[in-house]
C-alpha positions as CSV (number, residue, x, y, z in Angstrom):
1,X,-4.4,10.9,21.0
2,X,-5.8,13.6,23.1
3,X,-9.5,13.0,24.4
4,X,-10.7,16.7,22.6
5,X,-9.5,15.1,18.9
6,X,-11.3,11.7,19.6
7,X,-14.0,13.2,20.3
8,X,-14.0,16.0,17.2
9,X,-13.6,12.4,14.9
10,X,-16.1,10.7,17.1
11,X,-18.5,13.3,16.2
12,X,-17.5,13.7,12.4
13,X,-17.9,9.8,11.9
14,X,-21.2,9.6,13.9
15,X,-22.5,12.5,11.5
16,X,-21.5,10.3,8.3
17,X,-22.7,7.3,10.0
18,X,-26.3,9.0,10.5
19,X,-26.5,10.5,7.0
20,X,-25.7,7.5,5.1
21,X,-28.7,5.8,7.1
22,X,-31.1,8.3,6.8
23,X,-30.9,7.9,3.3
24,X,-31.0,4.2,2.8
25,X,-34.3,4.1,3.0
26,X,-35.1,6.8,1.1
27,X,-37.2,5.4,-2.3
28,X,-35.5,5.4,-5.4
29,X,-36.7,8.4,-7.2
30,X,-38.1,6.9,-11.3
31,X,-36.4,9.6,-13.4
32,X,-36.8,7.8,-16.9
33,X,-32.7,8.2,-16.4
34,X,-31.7,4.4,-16.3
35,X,-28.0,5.5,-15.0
36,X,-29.1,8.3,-12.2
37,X,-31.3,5.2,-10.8
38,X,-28.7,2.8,-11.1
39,X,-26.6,5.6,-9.1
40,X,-29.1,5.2,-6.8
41,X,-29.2,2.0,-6.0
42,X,-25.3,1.5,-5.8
43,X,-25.7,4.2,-3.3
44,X,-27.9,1.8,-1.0
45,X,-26.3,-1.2,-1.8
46,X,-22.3,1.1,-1.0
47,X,-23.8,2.2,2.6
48,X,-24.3,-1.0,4.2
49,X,-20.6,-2.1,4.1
50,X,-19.6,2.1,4.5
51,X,-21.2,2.1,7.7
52,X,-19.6,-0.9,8.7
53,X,-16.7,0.4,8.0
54,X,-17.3,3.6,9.9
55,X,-18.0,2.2,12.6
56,X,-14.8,-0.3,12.9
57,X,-13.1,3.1,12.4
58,X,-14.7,4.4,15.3
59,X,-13.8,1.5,17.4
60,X,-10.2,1.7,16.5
61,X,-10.1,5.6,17.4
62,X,-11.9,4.9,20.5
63,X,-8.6,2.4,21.4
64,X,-6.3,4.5,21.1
């Protein structure tokens, strides 16, 4: 895999990586909307194992 397209994933997955935890902490916004605050919380309790994730990806690219 040339160095340039490691780098352009490298880039893309740190991105990803970076938005997902900015906005794990972000506070669950009360809408009176039971399901858009349940949306929100799978969305924090989804990150944790999708950065993970990303991150292995990254590792693997990084081998190759």
């Amino acid at each position: 895999m040339s160095t340039d397209l490691k780098s352009k994933l490298n880039s893309e997955i740190n991105s990803r990586i970076a938005r997902l935890k900015h906005h794990y902490y972000d506070e669950i916004d009360l809408t009176g909307n039971q399901y858009e605050e349940l949306n929100q919380a799978l969305s924090k309790v989804i990150a944790v194992p999708l950065i993970n994730e990303l991150e292995s990806l990254k590792e693997y690219i990084d081998q190759c």
